[in-house]
C-alpha positions as YAML, in Angstrom:
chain: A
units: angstrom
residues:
- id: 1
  name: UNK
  ca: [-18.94, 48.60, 213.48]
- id: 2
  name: UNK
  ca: [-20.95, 51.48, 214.81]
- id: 3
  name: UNK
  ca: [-24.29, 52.18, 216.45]
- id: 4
  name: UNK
  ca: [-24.91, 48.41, 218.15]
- id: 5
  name: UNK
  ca: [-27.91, 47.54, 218.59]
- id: 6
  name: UNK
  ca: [-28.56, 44.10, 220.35]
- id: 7
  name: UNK
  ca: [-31.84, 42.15, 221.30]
- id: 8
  name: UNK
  ca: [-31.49, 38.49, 223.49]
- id: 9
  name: UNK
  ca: [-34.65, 36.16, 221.50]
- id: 10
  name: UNK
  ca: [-35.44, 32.74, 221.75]
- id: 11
  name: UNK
  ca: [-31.86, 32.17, 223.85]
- id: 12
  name: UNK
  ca: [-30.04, 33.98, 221.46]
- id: 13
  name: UNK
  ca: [-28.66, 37.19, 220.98]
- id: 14
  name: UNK
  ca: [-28.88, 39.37, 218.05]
- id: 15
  name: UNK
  ca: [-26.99, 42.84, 217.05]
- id: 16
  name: UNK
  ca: [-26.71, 45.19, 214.12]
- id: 17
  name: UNK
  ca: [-25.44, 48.27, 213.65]
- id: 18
  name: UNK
  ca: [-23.71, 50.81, 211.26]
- id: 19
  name: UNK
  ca: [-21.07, 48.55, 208.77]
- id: 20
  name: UNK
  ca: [-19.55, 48.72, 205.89]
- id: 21
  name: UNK
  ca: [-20.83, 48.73, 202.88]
- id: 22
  name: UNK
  ca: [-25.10, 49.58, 202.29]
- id: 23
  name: UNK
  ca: [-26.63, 46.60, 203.36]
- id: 24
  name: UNK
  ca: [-27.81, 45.39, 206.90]
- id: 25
  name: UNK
  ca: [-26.84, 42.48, 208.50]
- id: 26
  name: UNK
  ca: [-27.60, 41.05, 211.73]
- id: 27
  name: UNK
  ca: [-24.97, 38.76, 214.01]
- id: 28
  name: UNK
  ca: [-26.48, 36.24, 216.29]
- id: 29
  name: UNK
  ca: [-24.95, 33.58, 218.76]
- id: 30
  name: UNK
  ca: [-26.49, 32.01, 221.90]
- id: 31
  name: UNK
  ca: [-23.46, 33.36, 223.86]
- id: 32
  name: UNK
  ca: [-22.74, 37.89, 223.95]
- id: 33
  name: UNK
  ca: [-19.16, 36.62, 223.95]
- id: 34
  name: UNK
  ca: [-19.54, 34.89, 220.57]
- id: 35
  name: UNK
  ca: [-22.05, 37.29, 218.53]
- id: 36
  name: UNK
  ca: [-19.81, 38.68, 216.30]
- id: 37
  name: UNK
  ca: [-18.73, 35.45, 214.71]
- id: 38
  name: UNK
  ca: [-21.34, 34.91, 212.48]
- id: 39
  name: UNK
  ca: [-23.21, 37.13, 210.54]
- id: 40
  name: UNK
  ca: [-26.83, 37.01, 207.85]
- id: 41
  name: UNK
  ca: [-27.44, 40.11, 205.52]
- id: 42
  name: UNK
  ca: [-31.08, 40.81, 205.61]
- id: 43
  name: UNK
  ca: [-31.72, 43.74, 202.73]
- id: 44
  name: UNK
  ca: [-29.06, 45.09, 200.19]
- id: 45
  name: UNK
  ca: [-30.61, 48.21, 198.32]
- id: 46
  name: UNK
  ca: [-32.46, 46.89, 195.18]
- id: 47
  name: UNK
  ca: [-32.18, 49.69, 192.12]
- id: 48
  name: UNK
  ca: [-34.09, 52.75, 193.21]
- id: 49
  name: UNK
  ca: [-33.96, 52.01, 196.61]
- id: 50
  name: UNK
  ca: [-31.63, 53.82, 199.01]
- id: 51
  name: UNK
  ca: [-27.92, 52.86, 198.86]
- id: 52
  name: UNK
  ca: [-26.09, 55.53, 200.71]
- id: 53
  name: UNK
  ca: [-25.36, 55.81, 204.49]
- id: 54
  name: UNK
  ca: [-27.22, 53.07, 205.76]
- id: 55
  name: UNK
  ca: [-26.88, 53.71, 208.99]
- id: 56
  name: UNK
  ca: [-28.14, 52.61, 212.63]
- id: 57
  name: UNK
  ca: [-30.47, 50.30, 212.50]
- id: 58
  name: UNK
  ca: [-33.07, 49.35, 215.02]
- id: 59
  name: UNK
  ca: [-35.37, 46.39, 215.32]
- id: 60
  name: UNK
  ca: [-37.99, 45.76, 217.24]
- id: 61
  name: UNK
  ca: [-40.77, 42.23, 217.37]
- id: 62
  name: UNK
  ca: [-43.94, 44.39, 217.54]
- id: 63
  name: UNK
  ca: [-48.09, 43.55, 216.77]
- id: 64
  name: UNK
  ca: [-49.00, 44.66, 213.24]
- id: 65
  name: UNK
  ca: [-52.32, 43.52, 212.36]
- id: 66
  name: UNK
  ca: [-53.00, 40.98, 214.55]
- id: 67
  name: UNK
  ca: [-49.48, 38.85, 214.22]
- id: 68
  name: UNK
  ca: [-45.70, 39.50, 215.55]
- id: 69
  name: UNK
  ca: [-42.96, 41.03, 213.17]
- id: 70
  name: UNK
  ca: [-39.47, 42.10, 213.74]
- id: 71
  name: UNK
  ca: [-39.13, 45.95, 212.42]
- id: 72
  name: UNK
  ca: [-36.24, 47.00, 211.12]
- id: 73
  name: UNK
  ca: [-36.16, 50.68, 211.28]
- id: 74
  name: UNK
  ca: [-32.80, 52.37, 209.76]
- id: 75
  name: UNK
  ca: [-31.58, 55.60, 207.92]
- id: 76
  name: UNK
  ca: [-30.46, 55.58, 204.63]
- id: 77
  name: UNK
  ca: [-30.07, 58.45, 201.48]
- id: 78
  name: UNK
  ca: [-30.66, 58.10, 197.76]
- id: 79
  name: UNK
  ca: [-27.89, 59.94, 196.90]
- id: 80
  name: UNK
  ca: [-24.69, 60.77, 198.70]
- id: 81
  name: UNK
  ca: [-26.00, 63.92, 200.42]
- id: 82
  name: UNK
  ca: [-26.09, 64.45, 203.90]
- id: 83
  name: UNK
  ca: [-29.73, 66.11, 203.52]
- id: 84
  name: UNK
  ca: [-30.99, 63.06, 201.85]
- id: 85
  name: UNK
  ca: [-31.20, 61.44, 204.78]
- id: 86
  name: UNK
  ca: [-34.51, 59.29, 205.74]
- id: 87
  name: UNK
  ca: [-36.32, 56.95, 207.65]
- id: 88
  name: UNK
  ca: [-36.57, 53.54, 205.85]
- id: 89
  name: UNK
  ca: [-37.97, 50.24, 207.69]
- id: 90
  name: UNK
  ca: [-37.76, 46.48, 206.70]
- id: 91
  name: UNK
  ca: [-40.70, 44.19, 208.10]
- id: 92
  name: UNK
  ca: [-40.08, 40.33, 208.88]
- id: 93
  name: UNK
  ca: [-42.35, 37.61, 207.27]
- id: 94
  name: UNK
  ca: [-42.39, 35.63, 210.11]
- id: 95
  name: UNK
  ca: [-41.22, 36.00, 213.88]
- id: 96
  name: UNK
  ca: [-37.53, 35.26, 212.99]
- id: 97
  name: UNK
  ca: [-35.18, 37.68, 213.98]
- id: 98
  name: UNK
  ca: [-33.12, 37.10, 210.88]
- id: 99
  name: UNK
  ca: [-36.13, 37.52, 208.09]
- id: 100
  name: UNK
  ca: [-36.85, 37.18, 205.67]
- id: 101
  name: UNK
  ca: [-37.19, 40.74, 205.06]
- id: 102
  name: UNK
  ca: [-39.65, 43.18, 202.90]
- id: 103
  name: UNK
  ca: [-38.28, 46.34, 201.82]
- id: 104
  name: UNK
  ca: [-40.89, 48.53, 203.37]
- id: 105
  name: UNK
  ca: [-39.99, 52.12, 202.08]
- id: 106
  name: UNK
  ca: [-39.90, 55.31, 203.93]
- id: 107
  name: UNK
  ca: [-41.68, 55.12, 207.19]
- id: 108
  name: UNK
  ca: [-44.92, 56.71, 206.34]
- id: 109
  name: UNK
  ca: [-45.49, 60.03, 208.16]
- id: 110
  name: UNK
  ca: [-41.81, 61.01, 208.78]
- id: 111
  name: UNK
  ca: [-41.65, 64.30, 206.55]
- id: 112
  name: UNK
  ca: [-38.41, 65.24, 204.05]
- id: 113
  name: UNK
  ca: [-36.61, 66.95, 206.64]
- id: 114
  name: UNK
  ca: [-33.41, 64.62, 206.69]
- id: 115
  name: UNK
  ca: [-33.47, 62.41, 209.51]
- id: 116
  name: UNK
  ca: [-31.38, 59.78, 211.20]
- id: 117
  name: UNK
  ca: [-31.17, 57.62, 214.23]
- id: 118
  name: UNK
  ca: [-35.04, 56.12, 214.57]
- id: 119
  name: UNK
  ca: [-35.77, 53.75, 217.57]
- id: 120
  name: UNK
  ca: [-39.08, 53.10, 219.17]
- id: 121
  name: UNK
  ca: [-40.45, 54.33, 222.37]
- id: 122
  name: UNK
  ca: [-43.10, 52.15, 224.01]
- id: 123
  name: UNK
  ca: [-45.22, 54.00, 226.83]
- id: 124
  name: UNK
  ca: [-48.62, 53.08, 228.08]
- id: 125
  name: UNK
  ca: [-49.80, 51.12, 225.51]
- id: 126
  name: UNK
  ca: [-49.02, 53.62, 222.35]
- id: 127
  name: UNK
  ca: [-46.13, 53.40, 220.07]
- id: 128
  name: UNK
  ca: [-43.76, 56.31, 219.76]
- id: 129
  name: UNK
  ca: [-40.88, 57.08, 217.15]
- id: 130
  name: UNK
  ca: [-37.95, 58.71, 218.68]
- id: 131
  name: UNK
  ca: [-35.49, 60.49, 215.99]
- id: 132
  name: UNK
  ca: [-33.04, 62.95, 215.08]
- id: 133
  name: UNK
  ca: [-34.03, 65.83, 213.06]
- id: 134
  name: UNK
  ca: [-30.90, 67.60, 211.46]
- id: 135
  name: UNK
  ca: [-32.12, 71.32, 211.27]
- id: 136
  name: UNK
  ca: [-28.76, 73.02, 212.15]
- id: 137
  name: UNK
  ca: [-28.58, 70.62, 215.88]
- id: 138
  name: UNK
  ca: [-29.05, 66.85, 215.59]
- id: 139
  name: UNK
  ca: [-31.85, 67.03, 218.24]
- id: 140
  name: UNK
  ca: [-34.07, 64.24, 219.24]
- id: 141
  name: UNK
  ca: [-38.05, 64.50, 218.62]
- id: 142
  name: UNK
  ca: [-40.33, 62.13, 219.64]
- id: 143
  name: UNK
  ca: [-43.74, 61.36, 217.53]
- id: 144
  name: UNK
  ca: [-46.77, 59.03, 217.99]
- id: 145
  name: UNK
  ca: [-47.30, 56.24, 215.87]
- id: 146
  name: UNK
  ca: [-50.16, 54.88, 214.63]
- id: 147
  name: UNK
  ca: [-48.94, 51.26, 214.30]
- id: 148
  name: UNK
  ca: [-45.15, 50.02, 213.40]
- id: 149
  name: UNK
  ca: [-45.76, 51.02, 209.55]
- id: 150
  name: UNK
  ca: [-46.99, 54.44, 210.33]
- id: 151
  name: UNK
  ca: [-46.62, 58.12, 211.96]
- id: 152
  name: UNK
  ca: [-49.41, 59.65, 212.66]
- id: 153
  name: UNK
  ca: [-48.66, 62.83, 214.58]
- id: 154
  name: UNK
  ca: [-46.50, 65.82, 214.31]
- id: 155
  name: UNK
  ca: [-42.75, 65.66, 215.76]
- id: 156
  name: UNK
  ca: [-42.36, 67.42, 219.20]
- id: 157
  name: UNK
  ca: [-38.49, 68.37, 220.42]
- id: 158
  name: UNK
  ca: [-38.06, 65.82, 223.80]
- id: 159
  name: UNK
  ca: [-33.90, 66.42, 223.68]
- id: 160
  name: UNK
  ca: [-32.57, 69.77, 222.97]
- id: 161
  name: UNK
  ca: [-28.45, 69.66, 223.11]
- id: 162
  name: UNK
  ca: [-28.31, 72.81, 225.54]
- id: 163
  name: UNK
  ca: [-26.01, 71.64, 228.02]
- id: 164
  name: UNK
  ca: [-21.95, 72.20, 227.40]
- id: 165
  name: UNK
  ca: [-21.50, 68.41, 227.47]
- id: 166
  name: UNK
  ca: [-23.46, 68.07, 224.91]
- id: 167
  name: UNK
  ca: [-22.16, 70.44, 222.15]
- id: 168
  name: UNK
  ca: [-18.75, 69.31, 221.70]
- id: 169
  name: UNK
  ca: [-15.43, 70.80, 222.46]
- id: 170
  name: UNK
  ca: [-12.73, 69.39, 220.21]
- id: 171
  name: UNK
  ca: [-13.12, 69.50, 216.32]
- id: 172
  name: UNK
  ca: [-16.66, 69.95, 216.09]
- id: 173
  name: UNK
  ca: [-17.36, 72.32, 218.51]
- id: 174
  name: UNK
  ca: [-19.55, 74.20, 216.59]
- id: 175
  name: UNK
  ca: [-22.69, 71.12, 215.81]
- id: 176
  name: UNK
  ca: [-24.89, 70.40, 219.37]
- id: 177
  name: UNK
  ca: [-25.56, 67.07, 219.23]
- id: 178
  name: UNK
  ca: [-28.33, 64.96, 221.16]
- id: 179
  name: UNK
  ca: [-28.86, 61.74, 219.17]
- id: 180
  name: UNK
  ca: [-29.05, 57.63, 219.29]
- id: 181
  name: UNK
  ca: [-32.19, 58.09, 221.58]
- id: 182
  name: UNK
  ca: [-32.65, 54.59, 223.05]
- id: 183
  name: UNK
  ca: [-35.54, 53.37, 225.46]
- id: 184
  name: UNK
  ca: [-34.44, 51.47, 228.75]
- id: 185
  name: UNK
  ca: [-36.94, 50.62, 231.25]
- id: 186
  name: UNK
  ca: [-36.40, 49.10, 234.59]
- id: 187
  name: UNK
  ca: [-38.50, 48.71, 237.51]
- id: 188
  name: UNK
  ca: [-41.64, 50.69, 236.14]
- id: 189
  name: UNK
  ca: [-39.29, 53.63, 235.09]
- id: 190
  name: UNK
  ca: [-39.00, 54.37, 231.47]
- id: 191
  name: UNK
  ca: [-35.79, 56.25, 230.43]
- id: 192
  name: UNK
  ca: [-34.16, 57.47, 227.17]
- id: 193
  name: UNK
  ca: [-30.39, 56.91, 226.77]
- id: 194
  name: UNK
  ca: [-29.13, 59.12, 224.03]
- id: 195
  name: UNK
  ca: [-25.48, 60.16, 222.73]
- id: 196
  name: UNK
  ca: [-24.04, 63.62, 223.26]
- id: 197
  name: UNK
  ca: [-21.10, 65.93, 221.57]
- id: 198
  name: UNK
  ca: [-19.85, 64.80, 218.16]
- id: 199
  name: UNK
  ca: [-19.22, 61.27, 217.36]
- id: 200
  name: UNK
  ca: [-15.60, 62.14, 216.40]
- id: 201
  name: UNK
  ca: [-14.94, 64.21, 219.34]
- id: 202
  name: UNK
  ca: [-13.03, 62.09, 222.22]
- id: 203
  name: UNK
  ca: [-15.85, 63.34, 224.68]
- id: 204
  name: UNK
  ca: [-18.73, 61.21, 222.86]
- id: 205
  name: UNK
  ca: [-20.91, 60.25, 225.80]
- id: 206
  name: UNK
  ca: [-24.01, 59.44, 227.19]
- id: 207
  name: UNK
  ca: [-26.92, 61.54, 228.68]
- id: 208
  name: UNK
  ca: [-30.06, 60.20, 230.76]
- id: 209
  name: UNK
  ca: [-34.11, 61.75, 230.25]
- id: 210
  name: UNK
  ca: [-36.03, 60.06, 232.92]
- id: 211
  name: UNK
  ca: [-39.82, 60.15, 232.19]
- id: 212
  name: UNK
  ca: [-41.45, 62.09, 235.17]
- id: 213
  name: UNK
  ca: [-45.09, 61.32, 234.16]
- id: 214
  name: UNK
  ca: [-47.75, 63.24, 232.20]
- id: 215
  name: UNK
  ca: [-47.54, 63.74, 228.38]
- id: 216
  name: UNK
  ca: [-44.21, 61.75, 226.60]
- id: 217
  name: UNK
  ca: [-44.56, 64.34, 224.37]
- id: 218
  name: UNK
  ca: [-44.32, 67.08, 226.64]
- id: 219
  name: UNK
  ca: [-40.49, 68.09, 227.52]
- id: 220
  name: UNK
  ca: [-41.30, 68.84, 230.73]
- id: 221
  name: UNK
  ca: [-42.21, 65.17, 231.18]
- id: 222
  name: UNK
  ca: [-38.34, 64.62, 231.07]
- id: 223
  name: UNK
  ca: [-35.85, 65.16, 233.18]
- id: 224
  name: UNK
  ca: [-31.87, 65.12, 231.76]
- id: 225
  name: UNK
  ca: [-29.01, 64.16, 233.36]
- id: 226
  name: UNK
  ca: [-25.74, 64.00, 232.10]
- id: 227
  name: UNK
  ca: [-22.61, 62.67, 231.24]
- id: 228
  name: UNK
  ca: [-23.68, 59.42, 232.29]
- id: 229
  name: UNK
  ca: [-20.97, 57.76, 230.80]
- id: 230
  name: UNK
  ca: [-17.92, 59.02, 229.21]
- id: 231
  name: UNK
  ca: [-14.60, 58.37, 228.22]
- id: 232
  name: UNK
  ca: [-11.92, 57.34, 230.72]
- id: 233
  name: UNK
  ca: [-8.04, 58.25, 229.53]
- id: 234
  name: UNK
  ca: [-6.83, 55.67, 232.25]
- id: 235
  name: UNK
  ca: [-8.38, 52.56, 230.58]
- id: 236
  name: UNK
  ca: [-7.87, 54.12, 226.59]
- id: 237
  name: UNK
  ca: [-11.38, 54.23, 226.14]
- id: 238
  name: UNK
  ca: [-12.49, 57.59, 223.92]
- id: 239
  name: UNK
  ca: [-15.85, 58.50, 222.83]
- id: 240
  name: UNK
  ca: [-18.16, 55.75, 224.05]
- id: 241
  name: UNK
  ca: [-21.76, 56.21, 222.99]
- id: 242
  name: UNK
  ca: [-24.66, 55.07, 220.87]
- id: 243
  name: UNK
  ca: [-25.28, 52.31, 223.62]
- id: 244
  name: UNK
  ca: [-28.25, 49.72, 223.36]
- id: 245
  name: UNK
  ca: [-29.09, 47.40, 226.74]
- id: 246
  name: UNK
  ca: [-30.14, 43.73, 227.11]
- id: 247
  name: UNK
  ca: [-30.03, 41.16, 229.89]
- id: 248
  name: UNK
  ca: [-28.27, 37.76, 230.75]
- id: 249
  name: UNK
  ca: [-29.69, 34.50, 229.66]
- id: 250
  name: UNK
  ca: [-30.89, 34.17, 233.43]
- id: 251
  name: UNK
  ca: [-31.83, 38.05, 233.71]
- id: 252
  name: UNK
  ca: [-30.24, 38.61, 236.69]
- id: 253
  name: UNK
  ca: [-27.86, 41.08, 235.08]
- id: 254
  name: UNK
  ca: [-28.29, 44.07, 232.76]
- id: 255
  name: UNK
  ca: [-25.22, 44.75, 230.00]
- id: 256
  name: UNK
  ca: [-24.71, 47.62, 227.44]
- id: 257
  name: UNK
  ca: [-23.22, 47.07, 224.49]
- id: 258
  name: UNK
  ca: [-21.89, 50.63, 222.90]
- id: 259
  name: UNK
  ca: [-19.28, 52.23, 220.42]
- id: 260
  name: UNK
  ca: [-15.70, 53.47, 221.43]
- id: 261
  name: UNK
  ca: [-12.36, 54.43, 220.03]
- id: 262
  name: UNK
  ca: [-9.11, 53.47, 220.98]
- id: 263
  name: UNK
  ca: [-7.57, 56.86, 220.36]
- id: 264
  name: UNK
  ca: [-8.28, 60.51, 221.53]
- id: 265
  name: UNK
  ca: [-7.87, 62.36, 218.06]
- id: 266
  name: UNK
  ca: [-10.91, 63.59, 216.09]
- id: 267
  name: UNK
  ca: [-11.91, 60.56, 214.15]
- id: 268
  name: UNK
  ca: [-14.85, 58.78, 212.78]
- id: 269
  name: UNK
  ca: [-12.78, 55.71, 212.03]
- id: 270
  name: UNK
  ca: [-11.65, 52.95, 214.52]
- id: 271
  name: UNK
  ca: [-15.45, 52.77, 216.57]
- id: 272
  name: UNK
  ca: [-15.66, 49.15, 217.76]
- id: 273
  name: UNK
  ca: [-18.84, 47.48, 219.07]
- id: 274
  name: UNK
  ca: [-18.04, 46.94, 222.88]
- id: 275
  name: UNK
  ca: [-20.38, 44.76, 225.90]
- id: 276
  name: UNK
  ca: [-20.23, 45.59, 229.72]
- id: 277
  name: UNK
  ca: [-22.49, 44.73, 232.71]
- id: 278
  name: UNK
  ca: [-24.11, 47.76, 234.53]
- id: 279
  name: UNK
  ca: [-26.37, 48.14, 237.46]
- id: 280
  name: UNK
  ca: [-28.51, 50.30, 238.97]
- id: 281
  name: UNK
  ca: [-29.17, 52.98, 241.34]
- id: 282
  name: UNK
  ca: [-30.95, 52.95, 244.56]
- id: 283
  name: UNK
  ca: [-33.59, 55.52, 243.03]
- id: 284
  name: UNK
  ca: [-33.98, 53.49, 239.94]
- id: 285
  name: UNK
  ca: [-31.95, 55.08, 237.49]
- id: 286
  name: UNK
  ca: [-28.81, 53.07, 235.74]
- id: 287
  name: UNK
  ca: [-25.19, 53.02, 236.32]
- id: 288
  name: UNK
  ca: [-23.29, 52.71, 233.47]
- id: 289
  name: UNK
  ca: [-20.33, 53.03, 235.88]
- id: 290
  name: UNK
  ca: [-16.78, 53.56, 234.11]
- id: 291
  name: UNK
  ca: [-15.97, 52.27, 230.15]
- id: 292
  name: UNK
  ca: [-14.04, 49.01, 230.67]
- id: 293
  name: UNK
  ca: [-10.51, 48.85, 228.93]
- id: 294
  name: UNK
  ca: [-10.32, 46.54, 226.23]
- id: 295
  name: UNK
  ca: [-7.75, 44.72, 228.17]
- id: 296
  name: UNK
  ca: [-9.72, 44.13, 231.19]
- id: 297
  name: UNK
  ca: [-11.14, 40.03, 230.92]
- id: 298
  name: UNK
  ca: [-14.60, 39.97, 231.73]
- id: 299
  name: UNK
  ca: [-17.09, 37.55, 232.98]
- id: 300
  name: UNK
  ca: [-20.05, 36.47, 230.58]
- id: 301
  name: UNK
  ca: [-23.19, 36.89, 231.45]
- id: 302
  name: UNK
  ca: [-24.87, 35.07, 234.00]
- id: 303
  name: UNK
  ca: [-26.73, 31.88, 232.63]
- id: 304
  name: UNK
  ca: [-24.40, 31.43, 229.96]
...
């Protein structure tokens, strides 16, 4: 699997991601080390709904008219074109993680330009979409939202892939990339962890925007720092991005979970959902620190 995305709720955790197939599931355990034993598919594309490249799903428990609903935000296509691609969302009955589901559509307000990649950005008090516009660059935009259903302001550029790191230097050399914007806050400090180069490319990584103050919108609000974290030839760990964060069961400690490839060559195949603890920086920002080799046992996290 691809893109993880993992939430710890009601002592249990809970990923998705990018699988096989064009439905969504979620896996859930009470333990990290178990939560990809057992697995609930919560939408599979009803006729005239999008069933091609269903891809990176994000969910969030948000306030939508006056009660709590998971959100289930993920891109999918109606046909098997790459410019197809669209924002979609699925909206929980209830306040379980695992649904049931309502096939929402396509998030109102997101125009046709194709589009992948859409998490949420929360930021004093207002709700903003962060995505991937593919005009040429996959480069990340940030837009206000009017409530979890809804867009209701024009996209603005936050994460422009202008940096070497970012644009690749293997296959696809040719394709800047900046996508997989994620929100991680810590501390006060609000940050966006995103995914740089080409998912194929060996050098996959991760690059840092930490919010400065003044207008989210505003790219000078942002300041980027990168690689972050990147692949390490030593422990056989290639192209590890596309991370998502969450904490032990007695939050003492913080832990990624991310995609990487066992091999170097140019591939999209082989990415494996992988979990390691991180910690942080004297000034506040994260340390990923170094990819882990599979090999390497690992503690769970504390609390377990």
């Amino acid at each position: 699997m691809a893109d993880p995305f993992i939430v710890y709720h009601n002592n249990s955790y809970y990923l998705t991601g990018t699988h096989t197939g064009n439905s969504l599931e979620i896996w859930h355990a009470p333990h990290l080390e178990d939560v990809g034993q057992d697995s609930k598919t919560i939408w599979s594309p009803a006729p005239g709904e999008p069933a091609f490249q269903v891809w990176s799903p994000s969910m969030f428990l948000l306030d939508y008219q006056g009660s709590s609903h998971w959100f289930v935000y993920f891109t999918a296509a109606l046909t098997d074109k790459n410019e197809d691609h669209r924002i979609y969302v699925l909206q929980s009955q209830g306040s379980d993680p695992l649904g049931p589901y309502t096939y929402k559509g396509q998030l109102t307000g997101t125009d046709n330009t194709t589009a992948i990649d859409a998490s949420i950005l929360q930021l004093h008090g207002q709700l903003y979409l962060m995505y991937v516009l593919e005009k040429g660059t996959n480069a990340t935009y940030l837009a206000p939202m009017h409530d979890p259903l809804t867009v209701n302001g024009a996209p603005r550029l936050i994460i422009d892939p202008d940096q070497p790191w970012e644009q690749g230097y293997q296959a696809r050399s040719d394709y800047p990339v900046a996508e997989g914007p994620e929100a991680l806050y810590h501390d006060g400090k609000t940050f966006i962890v995103y995914s740089a180069s080409d998912t194929g490319n060996y050098n996959y990584c991760l690059g840092l925007m930490t919010y400065q103050g003044g207008d989210p919108l505003e790219r000078s609000s942002w300041q980027k720092k990168g690689p972050v974290f990147e692949y390490n030839s030593d422990n056989g760990v290639f192209g590890p991005g596309r991370a998502h964060f969450t904490t032990s069961p007695d939050g003492k400690q913080s832990w990624m979970v991310y995609h990487a490839k066992t091999t170097a060559d140019f591939t999209y195949a082989g990415r494996e959902v992988r979990a390691q603890p991180f910690t942080w920086n004297a000034d506040g920002t994260p340390n990923f620190g170094t990819p882990v080799s599979v090999k390497t046992p690992l503690e769970p996290p504390s609390g377990e």
